[in-house]
C-alpha positions in Angstrom: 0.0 0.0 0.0 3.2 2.3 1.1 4.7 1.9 -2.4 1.1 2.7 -4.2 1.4 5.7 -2.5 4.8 7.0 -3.6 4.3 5.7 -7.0 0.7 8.1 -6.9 2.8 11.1 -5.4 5.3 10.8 -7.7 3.1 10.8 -10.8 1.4 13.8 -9.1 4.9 15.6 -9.5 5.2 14.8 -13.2 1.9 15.6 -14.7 1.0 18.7 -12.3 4.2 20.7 -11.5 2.4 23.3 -10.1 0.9 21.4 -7.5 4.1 20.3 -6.6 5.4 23.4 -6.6 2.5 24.8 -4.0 2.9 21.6 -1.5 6.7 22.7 -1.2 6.2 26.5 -0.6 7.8 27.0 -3.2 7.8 29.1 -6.7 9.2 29.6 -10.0 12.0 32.7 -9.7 13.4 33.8 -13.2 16.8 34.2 -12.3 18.5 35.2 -15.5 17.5 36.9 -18.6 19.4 37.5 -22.0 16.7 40.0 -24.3 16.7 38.5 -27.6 16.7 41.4 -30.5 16.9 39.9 -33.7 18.3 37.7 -36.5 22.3 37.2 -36.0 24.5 39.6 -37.0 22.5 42.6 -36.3 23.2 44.0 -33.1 26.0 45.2 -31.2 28.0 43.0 -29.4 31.3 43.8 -27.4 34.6 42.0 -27.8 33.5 39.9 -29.9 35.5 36.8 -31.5 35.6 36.6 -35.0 32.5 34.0 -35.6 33.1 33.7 -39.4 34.7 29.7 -38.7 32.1 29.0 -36.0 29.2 30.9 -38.3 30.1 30.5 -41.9 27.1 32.2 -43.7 25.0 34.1 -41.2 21.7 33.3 -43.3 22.1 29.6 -42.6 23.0 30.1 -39.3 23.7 27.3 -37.3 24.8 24.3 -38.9 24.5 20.7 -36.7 26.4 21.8 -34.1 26.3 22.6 -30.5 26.3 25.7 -27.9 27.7 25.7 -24.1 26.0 29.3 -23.1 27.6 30.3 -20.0 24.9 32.2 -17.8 25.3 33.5 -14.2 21.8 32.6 -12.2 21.2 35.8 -9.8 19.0 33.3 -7.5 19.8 29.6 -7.5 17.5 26.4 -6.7 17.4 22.7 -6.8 15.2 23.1 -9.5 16.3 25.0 -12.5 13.8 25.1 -16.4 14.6 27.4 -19.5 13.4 29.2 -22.1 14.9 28.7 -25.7 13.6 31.2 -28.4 13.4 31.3 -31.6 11.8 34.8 -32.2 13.5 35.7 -35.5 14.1 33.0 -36.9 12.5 32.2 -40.3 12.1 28.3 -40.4 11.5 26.1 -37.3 15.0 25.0 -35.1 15.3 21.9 -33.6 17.1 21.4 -30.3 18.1 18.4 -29.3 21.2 17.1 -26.8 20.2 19.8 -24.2 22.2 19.8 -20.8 22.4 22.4 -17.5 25.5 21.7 -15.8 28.0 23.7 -13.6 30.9 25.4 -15.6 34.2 24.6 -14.3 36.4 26.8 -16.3 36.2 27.7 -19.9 33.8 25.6 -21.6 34.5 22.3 -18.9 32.1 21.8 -16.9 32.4 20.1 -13.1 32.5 16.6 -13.6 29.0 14.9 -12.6 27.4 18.2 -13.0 25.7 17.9 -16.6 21.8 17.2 -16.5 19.9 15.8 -19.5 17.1 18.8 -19.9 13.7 17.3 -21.8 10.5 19.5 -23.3 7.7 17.6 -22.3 9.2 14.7 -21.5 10.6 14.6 -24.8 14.7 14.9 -25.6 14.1 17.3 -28.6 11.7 20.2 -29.2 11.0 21.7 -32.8 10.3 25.9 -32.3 8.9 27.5 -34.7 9.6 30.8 -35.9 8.2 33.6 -33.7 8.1 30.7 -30.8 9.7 30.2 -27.7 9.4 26.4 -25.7 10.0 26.3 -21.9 11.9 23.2 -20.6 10.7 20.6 -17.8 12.0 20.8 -14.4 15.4 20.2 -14.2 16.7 18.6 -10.8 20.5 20.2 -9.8 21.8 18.0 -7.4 25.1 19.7 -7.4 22.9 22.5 -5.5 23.4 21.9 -1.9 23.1 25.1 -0.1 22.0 27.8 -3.3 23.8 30.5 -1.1 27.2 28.7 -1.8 27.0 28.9 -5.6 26.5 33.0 -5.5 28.5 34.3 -8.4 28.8 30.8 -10.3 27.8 30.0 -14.3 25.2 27.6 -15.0 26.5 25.9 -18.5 23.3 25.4 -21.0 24.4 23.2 -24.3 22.1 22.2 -26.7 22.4 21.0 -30.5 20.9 22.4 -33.6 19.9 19.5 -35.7 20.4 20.9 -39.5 20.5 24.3 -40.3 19.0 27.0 -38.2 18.5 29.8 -40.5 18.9 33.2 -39.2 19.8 32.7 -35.4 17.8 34.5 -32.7 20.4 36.2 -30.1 21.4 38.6 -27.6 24.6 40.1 -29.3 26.0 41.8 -26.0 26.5 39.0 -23.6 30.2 40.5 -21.9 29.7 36.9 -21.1 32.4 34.7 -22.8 30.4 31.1 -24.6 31.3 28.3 -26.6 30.8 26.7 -30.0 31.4 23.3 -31.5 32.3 23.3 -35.6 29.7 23.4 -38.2 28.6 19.6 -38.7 30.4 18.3 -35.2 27.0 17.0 -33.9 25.5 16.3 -30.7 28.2 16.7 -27.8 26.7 18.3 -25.3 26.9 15.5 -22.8 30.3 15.6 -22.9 31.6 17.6 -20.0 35.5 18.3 -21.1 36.0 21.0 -23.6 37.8 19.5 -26.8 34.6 19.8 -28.3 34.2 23.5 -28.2 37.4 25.2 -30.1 35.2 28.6 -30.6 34.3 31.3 -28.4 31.7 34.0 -28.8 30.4 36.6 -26.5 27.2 36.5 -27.2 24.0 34.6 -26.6 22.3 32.5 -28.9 18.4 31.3 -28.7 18.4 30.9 -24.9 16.9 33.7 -23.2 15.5 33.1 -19.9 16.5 30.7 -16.8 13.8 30.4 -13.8 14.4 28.4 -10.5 12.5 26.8 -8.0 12.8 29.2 -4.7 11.1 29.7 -1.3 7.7 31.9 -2.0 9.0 35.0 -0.1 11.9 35.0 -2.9 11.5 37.8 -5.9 12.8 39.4 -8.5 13.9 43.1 -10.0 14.1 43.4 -13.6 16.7 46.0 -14.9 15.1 47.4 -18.3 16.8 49.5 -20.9 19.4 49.6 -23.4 22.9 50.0 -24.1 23.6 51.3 -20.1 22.0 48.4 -18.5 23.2 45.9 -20.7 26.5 47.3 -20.3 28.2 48.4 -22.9 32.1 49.6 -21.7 31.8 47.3 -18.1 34.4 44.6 -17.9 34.0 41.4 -20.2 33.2 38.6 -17.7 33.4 41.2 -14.9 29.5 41.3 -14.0 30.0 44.5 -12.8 27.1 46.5 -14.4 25.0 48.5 -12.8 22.3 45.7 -12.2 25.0 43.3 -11.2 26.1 46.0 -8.3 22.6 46.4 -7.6 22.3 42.7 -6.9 25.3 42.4 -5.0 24.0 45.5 -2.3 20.5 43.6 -2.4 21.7 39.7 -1.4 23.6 40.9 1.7 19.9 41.8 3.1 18.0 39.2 1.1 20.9 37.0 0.4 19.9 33.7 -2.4 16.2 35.2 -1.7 16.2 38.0 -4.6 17.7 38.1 -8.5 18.0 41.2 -10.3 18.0 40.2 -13.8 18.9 42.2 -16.9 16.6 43.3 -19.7 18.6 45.8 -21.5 19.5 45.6 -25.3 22.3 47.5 -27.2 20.6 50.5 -29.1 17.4 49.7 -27.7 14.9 52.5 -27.9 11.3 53.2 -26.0 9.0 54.4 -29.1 10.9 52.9 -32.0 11.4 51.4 -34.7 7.4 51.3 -34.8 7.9 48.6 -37.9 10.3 45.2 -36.7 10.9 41.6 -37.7 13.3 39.1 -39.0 12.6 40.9 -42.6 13.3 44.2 -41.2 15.8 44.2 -38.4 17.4 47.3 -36.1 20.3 47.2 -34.4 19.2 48.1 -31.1 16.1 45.6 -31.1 12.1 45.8 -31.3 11.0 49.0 -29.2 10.8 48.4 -25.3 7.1 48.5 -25.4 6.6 46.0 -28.2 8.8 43.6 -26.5 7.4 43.9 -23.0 5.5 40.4 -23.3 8.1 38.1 -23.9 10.7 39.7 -21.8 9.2 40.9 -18.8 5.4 39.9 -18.8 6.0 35.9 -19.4 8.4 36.0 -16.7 7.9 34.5 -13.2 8.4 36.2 -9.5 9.0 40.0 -10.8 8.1 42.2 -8.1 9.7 45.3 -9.2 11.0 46.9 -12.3 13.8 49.7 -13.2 13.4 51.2 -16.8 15.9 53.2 -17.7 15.5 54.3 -21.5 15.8 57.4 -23.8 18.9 58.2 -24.4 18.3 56.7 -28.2 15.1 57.9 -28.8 17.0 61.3 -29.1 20.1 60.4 -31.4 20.2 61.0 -34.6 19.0 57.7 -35.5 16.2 58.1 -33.5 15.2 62.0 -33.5 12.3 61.4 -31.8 10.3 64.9 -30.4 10.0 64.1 -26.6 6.3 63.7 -26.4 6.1 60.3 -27.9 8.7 59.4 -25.8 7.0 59.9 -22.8 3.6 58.6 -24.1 5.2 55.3 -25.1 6.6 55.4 -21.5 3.2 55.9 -20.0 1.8 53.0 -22.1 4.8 50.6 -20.8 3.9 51.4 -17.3 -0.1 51.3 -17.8 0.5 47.9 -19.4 2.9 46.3 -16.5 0.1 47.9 -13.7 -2.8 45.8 -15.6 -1.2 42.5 -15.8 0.8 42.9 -12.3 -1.5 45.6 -10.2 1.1 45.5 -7.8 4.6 45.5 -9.4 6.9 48.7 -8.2 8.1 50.9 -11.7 11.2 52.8 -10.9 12.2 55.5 -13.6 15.6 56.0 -14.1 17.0 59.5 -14.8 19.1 58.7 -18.6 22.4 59.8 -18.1 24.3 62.5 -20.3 25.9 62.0 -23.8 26.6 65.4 -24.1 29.8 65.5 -26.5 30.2 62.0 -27.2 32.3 60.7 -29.8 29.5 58.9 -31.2 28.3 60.1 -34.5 25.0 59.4 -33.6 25.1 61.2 -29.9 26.3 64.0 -27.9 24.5 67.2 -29.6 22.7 69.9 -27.4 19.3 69.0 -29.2 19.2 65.4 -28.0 20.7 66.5 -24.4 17.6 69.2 -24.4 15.3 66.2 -25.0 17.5 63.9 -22.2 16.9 66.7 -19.6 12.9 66.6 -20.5 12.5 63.4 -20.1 14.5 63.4 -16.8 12.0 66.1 -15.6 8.7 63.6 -16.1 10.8 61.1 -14.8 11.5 62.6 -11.1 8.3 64.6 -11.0 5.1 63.2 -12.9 4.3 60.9 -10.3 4.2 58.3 -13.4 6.2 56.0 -11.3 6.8 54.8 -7.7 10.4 56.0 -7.1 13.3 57.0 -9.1 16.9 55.7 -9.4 18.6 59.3 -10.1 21.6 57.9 -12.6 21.8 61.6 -14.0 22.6 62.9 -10.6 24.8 60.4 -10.1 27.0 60.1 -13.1 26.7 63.7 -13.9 29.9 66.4 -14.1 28.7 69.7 -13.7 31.2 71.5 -14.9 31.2 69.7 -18.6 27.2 68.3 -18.5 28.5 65.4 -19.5 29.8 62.2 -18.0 32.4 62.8 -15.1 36.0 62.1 -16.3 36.7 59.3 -13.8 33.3 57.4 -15.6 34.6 57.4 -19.1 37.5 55.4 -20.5 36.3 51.8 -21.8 36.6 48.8 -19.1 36.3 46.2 -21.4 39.1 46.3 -24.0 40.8 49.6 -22.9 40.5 52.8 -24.6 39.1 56.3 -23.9 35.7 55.3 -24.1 32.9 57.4 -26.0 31.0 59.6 -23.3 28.1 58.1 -24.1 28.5 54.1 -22.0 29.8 54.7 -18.3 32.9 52.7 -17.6 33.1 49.9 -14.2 33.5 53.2 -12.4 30.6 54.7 -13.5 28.4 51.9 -13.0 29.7 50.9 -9.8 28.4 54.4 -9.0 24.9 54.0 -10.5 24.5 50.9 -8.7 25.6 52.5 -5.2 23.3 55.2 -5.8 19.9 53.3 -5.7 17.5 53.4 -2.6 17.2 50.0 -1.6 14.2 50.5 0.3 11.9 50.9 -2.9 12.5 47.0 -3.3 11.5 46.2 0.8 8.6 43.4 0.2 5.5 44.0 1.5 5.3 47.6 0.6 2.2 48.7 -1.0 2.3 51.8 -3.4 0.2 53.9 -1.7 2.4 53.5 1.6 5.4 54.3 -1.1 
């Protein structure tokens, strides 16, 4: 009778996760996030390998071969699932050979750590173009206390059986990854690294990593573009402004709170109104068309920092402010509907005033910076603000201060535009923790 009993529970557990998941106390977290914003190569990645012998014709993309994505969970749990995407592709992509184990160093993994990860039970899922397939569960048993792995990279291979096509990605990853050759197969059980010769630093078709936490745990999406992805922070440093964020918030909240990253190279508010894999833009679909997939389908988010503009106003852009700030409004009204009680922070945009950038630094767009900053701090739109401007700000010039703006990540003088380590560490230092204290309601805020 004992044994019909566990064999009962244990089919409970299969066929109705949630269930499971409400028995433990405990929920689904998203714990990492990499925005996917187009069809590889458009974008704008940083440091980037040359990918011509790992990618030899960008149109057909992937070619039978396999990725080991190195991500860095902000919340870890015995219980991890993800989220593979294939949003601009053009024909379906099957994945097959799909493992989560614990990188060692460069593209080994620690031995015993690689878990077979299924789709419905199945080893292989076909996505179709425009689609996006959450994994099963998938039991880490190398997690024995989530606190102690703080800081360390879950490893996601899978393999791409055929040709891809036009590979979704996130082009600015600061993350270094690996690549098998075109036509090398299915290896991504194999936890040395002989397999993987190439590296990239980006991230391909994988975009979001949940994990099974305690109910009280949450999480803080950082949305934006270039600033928050972090452009001119230190390749494999984590030490954006989100990352610092994080870091101030888990010695309160320690392995009970993720603050994951939603920003995208180029990425604008309003624009471009038109996108697809037909059409592409460097910098992404426009914050609010992409709001669904990259914040909205996402589990545990109890608070969100935008922190957008600063492209709207370039000369790529040349948006008049107005629109700017009624796309804004229409982000916020549509995160308030589906989550009634999710905390918006605005962020003041920083300055690009005299930027090397041909696209940035004028006195028009900093006009247009300094009006949006205004509705920002003072329209009552949203339920605190992060005050970057103030913080990054050098009075003297009204651009970035001088300490803020040579390049972290390969050296250089930097552009005036993308703070440096410096300036992030600063950002991050800067922000109230108390607008994230649980239990707060918005009136009381």
């Amino acid at each position: 009778m004992r044994s019909l009993v566990r064999v009962i529970i244990a089919s409970l557990f299969v066929t109705s996760p949630l269930a499971a998941l409400a028995a433990t106390n405990e929920n689904w977290v998203v714990s990492w996030t990499g925005s996917v914003q187009g069809p590889y190569p458009i974008g704008n990645p940083s440091a980037q390998p040359d990918q011509k012998f790992a990618f030899p014709d960008p149109s057909a993309g992937a070619r039978d071969q396999t990725f080991r994505l190195m991500v860095r969970p902000d919340l870890w749990g015995r219980q991890t699932r993800i989220r593979l995407s294939n949003a601009f592709g053009t024909k379906p992509v099957t994945f097959d050979g799909v493992y989560a184990g614990l990188q060692w160093g460069s593209a080994a993994l620690v031995p015993g750590s690689n878990r077979t990860v299924t789709f419905g039970g199945k080893s292989s899922v076909i996505v179709p173009p425009g689609g996006s397939a959450w994994s099963d569960p998938v039991a880490l048993p190398f997690v024995k206390q989530p606190d102690d792995l703080a800081g360390r990279r879950l490893a996601v291979s899978f393999h791409i059986a055929g040709d891809s096509g036009p590979m979704t990605w996130h082009a600015k990853a600061l993350t270094t990854s690996y690549v098998t050759a075109p036509g090398a197969g299915a290896v991504g059980a194999q936890e040395d690294e002989k397999a993987f010769p190439y590296a990239t630093a980006s991230w391909f078709f994988l975009d979001a990593v949940e994990m099974m936490a305690p109910t009280e745990a949450f999480a803080i999406m950082a949305f934006g573009d270039s600033i928050t992805d972090g452009t001119a922070s230190t390749m494999n440093g984590d030490d954006r402004w989100p990352d610092v964020l994080s870091r101030r918030l888990k010695a309160i909240y320690r392995n009970k709170v993720a603050v994951v990253n939603g920003g995208i190279g180029g990425n604008q508010i309003a624009g471009p109104s038109d996108y697809g894999p037909a059409k592409p833009f460097a910098g992404g679909p426009s914050s609010v068309q992409r709001l669904d997939r990259d914040v909205l389908a996402l589990s545990g988010i109890t608070s969100l920092i935008w922190l957008e503009g600063i492209n709207d106003f370039s000369k790529n852009g040349n948006a008049p402010v107005e629109p700017v700030i009624s796309a804004m409004k229409d982000g916020v009204a549509r995160l308030r509907a589906k989550w009634p009680h999710i905390r918006i922070i605005g962020a003041t945009v920083t300055s690009a005033l005299g930027s090397s950038s041909a696209a940035h630094g004028f006195p028009e767009q900093d006009s247009k910076r300094k009006a949006l900053n205004d509705f920002i701090r003072s329209s009552g739109t949203f339920d605190g603000v992060a005050d970057f401007d103030k913080a990054a700000l050098d009075p003297q010039s009204g651009g970035l201060k001088p300490e803020f703006v040579p390049e972290s990540t390969t050296g250089g003088p930097g552009d005036k535009l993308h703070p440096n380590r410096t300036g992030y560490l600063a950002m991050g230092e800067s922000i109230d923790l108390d607008l994230f204290k649980p239990g707060t309601s918005r009136a009381q805020r």
